[in-house]
N, C-alpha and C positions, 0 to 999 in steps of 0.2 A: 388339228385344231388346238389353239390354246388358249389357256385364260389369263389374264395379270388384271390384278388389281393396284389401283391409285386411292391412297387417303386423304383424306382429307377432314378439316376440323371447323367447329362455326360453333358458337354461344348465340342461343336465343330464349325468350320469354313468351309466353302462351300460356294460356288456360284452356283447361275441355270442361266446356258447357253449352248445354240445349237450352236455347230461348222457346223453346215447347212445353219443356218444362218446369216443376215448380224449384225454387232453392232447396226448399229440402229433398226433392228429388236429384236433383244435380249432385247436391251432399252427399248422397249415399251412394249414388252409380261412382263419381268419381272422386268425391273424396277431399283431400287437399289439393288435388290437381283444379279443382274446380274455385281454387281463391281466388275474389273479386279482384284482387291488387297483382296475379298476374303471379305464375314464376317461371325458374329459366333453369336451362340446362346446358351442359357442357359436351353438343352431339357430334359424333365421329361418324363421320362417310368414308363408305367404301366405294366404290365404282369400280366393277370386275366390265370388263369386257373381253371379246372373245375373234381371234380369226387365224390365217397360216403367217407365218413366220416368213417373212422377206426374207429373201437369201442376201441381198446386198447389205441390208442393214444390220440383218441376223436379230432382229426383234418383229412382234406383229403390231407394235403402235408405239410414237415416240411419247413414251409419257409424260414429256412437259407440252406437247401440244395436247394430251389429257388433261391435262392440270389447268392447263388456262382455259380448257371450255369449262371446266368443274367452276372455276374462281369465278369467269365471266357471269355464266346463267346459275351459279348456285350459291354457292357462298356467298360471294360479294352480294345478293339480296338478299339473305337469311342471316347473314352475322352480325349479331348485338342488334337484330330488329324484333319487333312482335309479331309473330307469326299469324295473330290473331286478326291484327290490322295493317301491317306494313307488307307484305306482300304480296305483287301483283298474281303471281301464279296458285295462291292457294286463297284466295279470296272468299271469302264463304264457303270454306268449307271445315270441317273440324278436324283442328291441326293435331289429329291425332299423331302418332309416330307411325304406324299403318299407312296416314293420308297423305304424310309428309315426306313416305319413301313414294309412295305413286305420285305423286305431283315432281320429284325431283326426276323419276324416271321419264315422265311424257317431258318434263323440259328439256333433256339430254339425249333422249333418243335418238333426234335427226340431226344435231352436232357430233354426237359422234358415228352415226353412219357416214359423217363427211368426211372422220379418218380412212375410211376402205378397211372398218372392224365394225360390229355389231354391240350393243349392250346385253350385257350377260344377267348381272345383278346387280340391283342398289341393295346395301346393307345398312341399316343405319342405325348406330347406336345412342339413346335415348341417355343409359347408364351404362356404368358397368354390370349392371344384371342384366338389362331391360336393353333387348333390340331386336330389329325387323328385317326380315329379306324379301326382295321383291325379284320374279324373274318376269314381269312384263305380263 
């Protein structure tokens, strides 16, 4: 078995806030993340997948047929959109960096089982401090 990973980059805007909650609640749990007018970050994907190595090709997945499912169902809706309201797959739910690596996983899952490889991990970085891995 092996793993390779494919990167990939998207700019978006979001806030995390509970409409359960009061503003000043929001304030404290999250902070600046919770500004009414929205802000954005500069997030890096990883997409690790995992399977045996073709003898003919001498790789286990061609990575630009990775790269155009990444672009197709993930970037191209997430990039320079608000997470908040423009996207159909995370729709009501809070666009945390946690919810944002599980929503890109269930959208990628069954495109890339259509390679003849598995998805291994989403990684996805928020910042350079701040990021998340997900193995399904």
């Amino acid at each position: 078995m092996i793993y390779i990973t494919r990167r990939e980059h998207f700019n978006a805007a979001h806030k995390l806030y509970n409409p359960k909650w009061s503003e000043e609640q929001n304030n404290e749990i999250f902070g600046k993340c919770s500004n009414p007018n929205w802000h954005g970050h500069n997030y890096n994907l990883f997409v690790t997948v995992k399977g045996e190595v073709n003898p003919d090709t001498g790789y286990s997945v061609n990575l630009k047929d990775l790269s155009v499912i990444i672009r197709k169902y993930i970037t191209d809706k997430l990039d320079h959109k608000n997470l908040n309201l423009d996207v159909d797959f995370i729709k009501d739910v809070m666009p945390s960096t946690e919810n944002v690596a599980i929503a890109i996983w269930n959208e990628l899952e069954p495109h890339v089982n259509a390679l003849n490889c598995k998805l291994h991990c989403i990684k996805l970085y928020e910042t350079e401090n701040n990021y998340v891995e997900y193995f399904g």
